[in-house]
Structure formats: structure tokens, C-alpha cells
C-alpha atoms as an extended CHARMM CRD file, in Angstrom:
* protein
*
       140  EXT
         1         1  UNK       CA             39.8620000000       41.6590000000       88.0470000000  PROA      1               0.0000000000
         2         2  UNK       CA             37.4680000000       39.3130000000       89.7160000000  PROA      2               0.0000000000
         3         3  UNK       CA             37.0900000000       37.8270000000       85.8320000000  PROA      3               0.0000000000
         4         4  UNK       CA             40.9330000000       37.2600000000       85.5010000000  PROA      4               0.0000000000
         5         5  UNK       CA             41.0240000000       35.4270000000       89.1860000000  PROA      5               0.0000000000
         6         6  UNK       CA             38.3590000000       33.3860000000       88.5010000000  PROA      6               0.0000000000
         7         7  UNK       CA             40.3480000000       32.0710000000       85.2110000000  PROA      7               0.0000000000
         8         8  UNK       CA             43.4940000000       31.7980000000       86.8210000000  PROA      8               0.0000000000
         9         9  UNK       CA             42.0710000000       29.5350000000       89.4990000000  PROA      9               0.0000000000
        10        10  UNK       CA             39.8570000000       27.4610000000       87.3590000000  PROA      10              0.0000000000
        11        11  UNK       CA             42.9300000000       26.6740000000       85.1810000000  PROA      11              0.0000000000
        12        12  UNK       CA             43.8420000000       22.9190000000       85.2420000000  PROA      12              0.0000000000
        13        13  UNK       CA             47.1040000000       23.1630000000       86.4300000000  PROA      13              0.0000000000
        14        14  UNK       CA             46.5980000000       25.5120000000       89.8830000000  PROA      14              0.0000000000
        15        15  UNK       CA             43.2890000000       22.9960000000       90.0870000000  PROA      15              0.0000000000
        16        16  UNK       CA             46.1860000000       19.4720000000       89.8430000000  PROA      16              0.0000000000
        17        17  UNK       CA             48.4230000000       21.4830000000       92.3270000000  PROA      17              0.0000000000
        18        18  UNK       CA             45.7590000000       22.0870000000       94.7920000000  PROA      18              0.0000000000
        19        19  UNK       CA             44.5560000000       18.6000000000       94.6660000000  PROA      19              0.0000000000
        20        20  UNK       CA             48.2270000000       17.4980000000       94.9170000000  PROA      20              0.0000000000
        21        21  UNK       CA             48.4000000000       19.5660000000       98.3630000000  PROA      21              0.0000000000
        22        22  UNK       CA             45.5110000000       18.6270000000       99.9270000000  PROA      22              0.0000000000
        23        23  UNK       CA             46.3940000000       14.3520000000       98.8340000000  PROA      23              0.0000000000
        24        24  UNK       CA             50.2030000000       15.2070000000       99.9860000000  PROA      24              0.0000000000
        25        25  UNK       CA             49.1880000000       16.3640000000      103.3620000000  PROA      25              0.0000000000
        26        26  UNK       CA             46.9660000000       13.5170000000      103.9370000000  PROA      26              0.0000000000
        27        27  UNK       CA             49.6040000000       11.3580000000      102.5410000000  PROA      27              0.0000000000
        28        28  UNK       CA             51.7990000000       12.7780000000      105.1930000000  PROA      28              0.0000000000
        29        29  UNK       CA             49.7360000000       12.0200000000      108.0920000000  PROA      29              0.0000000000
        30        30  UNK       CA             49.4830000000        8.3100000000      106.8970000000  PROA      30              0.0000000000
        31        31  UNK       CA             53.4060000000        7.9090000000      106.2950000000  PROA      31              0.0000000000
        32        32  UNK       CA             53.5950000000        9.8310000000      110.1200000000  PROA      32              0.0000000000
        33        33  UNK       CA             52.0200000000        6.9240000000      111.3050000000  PROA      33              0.0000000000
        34        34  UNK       CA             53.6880000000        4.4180000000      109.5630000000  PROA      34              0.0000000000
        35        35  UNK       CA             57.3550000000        5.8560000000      110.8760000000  PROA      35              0.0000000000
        36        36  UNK       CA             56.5080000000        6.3530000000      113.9880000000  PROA      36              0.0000000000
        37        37  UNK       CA             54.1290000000        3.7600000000      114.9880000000  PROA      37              0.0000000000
        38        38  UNK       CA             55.7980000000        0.7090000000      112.4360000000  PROA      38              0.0000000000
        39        39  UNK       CA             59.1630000000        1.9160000000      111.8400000000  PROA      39              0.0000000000
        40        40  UNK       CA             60.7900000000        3.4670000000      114.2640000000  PROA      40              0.0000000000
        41        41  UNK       CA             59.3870000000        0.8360000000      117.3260000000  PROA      41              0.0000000000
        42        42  UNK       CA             61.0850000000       -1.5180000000      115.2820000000  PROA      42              0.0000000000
        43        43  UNK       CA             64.0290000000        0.0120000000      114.6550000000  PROA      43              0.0000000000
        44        44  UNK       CA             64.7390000000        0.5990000000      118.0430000000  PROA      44              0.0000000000
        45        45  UNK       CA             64.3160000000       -2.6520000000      119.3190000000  PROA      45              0.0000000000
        46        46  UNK       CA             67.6080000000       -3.1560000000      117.4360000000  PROA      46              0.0000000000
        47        47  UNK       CA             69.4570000000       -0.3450000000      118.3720000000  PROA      47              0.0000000000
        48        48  UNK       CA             67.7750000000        0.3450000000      122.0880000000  PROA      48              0.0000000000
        49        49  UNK       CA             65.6790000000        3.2860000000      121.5790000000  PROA      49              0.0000000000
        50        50  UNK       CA             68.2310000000        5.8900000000      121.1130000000  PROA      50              0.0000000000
        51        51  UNK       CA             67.4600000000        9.3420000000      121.6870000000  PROA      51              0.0000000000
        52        52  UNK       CA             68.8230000000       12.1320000000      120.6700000000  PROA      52              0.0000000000
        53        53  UNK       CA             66.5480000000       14.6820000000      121.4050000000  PROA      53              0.0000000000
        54        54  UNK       CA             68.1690000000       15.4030000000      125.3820000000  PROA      54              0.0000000000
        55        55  UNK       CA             71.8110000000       16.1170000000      123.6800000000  PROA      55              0.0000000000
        56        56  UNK       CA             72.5970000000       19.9980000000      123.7270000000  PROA      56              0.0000000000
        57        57  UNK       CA             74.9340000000       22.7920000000      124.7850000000  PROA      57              0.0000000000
        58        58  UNK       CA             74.6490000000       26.6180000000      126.1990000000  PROA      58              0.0000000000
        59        59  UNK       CA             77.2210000000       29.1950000000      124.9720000000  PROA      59              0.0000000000
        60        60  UNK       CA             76.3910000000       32.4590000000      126.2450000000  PROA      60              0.0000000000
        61        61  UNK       CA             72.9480000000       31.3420000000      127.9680000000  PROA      61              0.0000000000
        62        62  UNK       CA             71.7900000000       30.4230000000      124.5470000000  PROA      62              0.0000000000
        63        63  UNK       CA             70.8990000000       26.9000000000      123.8470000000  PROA      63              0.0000000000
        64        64  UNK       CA             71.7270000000       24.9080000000      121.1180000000  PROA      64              0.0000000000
        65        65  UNK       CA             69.9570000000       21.3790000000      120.7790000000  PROA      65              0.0000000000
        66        66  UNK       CA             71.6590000000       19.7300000000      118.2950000000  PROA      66              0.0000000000
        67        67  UNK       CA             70.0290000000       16.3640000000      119.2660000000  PROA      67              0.0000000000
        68        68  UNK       CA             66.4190000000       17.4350000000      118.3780000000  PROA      68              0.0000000000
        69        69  UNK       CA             68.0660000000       17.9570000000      114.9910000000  PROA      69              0.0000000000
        70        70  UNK       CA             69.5750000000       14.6700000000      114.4630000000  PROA      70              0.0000000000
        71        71  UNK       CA             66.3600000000       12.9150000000      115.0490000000  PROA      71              0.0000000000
        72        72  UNK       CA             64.3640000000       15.3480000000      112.8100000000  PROA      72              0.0000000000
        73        73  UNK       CA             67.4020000000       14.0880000000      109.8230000000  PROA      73              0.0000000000
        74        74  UNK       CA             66.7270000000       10.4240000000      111.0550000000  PROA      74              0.0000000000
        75        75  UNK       CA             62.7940000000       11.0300000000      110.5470000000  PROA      75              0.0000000000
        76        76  UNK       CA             63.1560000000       12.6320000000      107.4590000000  PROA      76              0.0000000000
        77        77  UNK       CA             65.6550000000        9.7540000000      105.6860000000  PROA      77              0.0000000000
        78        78  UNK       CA             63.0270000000        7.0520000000      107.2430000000  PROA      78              0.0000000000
        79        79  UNK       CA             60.3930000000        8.7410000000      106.0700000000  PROA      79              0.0000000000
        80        80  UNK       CA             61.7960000000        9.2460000000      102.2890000000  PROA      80              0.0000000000
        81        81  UNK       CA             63.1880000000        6.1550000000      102.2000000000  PROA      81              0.0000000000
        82        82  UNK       CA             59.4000000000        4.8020000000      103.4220000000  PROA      82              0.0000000000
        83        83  UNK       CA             57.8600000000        6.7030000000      100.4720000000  PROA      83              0.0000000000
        84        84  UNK       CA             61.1710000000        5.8030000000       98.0140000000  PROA      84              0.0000000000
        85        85  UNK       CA             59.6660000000        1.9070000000       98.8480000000  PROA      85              0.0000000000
        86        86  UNK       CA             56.0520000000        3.2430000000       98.4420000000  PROA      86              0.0000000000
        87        87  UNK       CA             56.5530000000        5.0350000000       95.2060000000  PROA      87              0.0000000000
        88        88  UNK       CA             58.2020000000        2.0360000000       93.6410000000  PROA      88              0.0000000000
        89        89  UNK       CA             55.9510000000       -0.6770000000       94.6810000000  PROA      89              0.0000000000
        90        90  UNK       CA             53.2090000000        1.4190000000       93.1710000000  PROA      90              0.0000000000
        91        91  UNK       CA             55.0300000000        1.9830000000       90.2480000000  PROA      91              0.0000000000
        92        92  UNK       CA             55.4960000000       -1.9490000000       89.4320000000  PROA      92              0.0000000000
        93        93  UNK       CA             51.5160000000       -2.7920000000       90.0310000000  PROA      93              0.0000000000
        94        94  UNK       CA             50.6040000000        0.6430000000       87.5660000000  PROA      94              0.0000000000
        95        95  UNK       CA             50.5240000000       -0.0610000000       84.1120000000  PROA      95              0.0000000000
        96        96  UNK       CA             52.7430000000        1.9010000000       81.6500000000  PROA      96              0.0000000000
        97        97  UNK       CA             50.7050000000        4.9700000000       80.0350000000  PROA      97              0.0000000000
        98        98  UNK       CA             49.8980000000        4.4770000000       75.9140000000  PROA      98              0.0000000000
        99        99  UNK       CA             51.2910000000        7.1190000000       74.8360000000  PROA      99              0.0000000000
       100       100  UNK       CA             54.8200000000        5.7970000000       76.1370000000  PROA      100             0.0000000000
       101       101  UNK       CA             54.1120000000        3.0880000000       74.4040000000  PROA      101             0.0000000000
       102       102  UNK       CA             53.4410000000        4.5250000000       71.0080000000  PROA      102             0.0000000000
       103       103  UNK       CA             56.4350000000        6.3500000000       70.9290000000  PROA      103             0.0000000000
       104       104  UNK       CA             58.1070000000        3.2200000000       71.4060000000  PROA      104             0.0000000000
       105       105  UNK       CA             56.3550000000        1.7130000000       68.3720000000  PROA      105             0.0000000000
       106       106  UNK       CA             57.1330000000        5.1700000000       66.3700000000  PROA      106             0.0000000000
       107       107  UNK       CA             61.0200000000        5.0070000000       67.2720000000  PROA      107             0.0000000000
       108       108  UNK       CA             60.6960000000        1.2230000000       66.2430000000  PROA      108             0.0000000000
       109       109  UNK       CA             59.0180000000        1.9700000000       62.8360000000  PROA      109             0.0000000000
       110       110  UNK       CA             61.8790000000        4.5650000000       62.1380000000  PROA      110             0.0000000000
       111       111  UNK       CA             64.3260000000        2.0480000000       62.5810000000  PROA      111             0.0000000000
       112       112  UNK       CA             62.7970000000       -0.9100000000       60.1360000000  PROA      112             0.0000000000
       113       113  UNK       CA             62.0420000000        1.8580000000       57.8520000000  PROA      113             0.0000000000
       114       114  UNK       CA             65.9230000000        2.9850000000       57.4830000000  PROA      114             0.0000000000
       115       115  UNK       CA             67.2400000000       -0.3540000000       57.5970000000  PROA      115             0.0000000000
       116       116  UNK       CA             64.8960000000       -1.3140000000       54.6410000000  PROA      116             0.0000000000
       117       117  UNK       CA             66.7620000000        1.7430000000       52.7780000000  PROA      117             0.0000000000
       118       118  UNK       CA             70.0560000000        0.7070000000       54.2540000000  PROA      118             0.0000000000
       119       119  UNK       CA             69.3820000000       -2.7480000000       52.8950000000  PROA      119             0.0000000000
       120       120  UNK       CA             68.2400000000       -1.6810000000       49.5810000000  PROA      120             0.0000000000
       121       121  UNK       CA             70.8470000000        0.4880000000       48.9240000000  PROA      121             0.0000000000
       122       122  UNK       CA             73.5280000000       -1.9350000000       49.7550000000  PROA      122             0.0000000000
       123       123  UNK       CA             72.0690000000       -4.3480000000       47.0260000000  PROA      123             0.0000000000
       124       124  UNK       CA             71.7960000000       -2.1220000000       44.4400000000  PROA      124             0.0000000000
       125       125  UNK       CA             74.7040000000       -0.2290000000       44.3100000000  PROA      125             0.0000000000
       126       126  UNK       CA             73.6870000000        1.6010000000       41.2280000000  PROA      126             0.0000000000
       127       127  UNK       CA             70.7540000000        2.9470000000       43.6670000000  PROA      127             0.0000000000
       128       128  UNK       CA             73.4420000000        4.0260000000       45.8560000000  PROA      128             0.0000000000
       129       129  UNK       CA             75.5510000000        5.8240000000       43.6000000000  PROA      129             0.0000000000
       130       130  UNK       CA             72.0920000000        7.3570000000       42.5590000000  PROA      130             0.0000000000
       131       131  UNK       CA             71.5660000000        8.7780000000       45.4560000000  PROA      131             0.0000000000
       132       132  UNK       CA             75.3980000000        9.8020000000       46.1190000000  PROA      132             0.0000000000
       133       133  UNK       CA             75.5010000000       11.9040000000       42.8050000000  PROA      133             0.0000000000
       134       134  UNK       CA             71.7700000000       13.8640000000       44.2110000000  PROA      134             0.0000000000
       135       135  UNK       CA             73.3130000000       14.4520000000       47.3560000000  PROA      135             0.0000000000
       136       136  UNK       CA             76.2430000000       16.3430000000       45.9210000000  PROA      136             0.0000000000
       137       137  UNK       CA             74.1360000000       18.1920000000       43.1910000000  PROA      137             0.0000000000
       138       138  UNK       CA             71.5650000000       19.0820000000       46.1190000000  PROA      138             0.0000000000
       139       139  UNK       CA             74.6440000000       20.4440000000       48.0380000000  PROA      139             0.0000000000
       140       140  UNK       CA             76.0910000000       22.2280000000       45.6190000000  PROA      140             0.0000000000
């Protein structure tokens, strides 16, 4: 048993996802900082530092605060839209990988390659008649 744990966990992808969780939560701390030390000062010097977090309301000597809510949604959008603009100015200064690039080059190959038959075929239309009469017999 201790065998089969010892695989599972030295298996490359629980090894990426555990790397990706320890990164993500120091990633977190850092955009944190950024929202709520950057962001939001600035955002409230144009809307007046508006807080939501005193709004609620008691039915039956339960309370509900809905405001503590609404600025835990307002977080969360600044904060995705903060990595959103992260994420995408990253993106522009990373170079595309190869292999998306060969496939590009594969998919362009393909296409010269069938217009070269396309092209030959329409000049020699006793090619394309050729090639007509094997289809049939081949379906047949």
C-alpha cells in the first residue's frame, strides 16, 4: 500500500497540481495586496470610500449582513478582473509554444498539398475523369 502511495504521489500530474497550489496561494497574497493597498484606495477616492460592510437586517433575532457580502462580490470582480489584466499582459510578453506552431505549418502543408491536386486535376481533365471512374469502381 505504502508502494502504490508513493507512485501515486510521485506522479507528474498530483506533483504540477501541488506546485500549482502552493504558487496560487502565494499568488493570492500578492494580488491581496495589490486590491487592497493599489486598487481599492484608488477606487474610492472616486466614489468616497463606500462601505458596505455596516448594511444589515434582524428577522427573528437572526442577523443577516448582506453588506459584508456585497463587498466580498466587489473584491472578488476587482480581484479577477486584476488577474484577467495580469494573465493577458503575460500572455503578450510569452512566446507562443513550438508545437503550436508546427501544427500550424502541418495544417498549412495539407492545404498546398490539395490545392496542387486540385490544380492538377483541373488541367488535365483526362486525370480527372481518371480518378472519377476509380472512385466509382472503388465504391462499388
Amino acid at each position: 500500500m505504502l508502494k502504490e502511495f508513493k507512485e501515486f504521489v510521485s506522479r507528474g500530474n498530483v506533483l504540477d497540481l501541488a506546485v500549482g497550489v502552493i504558487i496560487g496561494g502565494a499568488f493570492t497574497s500578492i494580488v491581496k495586496a495589490l486590491v487592497n493597498y493599489l486598487i481599492n484606495p484608488l477606487i474610492g477616492l472616486f466614489v468616497g470610500g463606500i462601505d458596505f460592510s455596516d448594511w444589515s437586517f434582524k428577522v427573528a433575532g437572526a442577523t443577516f449582513k448582506f453588506g459584508s457580502f456585497i463587498n466580498a462580490v466587489i473584491n472578488f470582480l476587482i480581484i479577477a478582473f486584476v488577474v484577467f489584466i495580469i494573465v493577458k499582459t503575460v500572455n503578450k510578453f510569452v512566446p507562443k509554444k513550438a508545437e503550436e506552431e508546427e501544427n500550424t505549418d502541418e495544417v498549412d502543408n495539407s492545404e498546398i498539398y490539395l490545392k496542387e491536386i486540385r490544380d492538377a486535376l483541373i488541367k488535365d481533365p483526362d486525370l480527372l475523369e481518371q480518378v472519377r471512374e476509380q472512385s466509382s469502381s472503388s465504391e462499388k
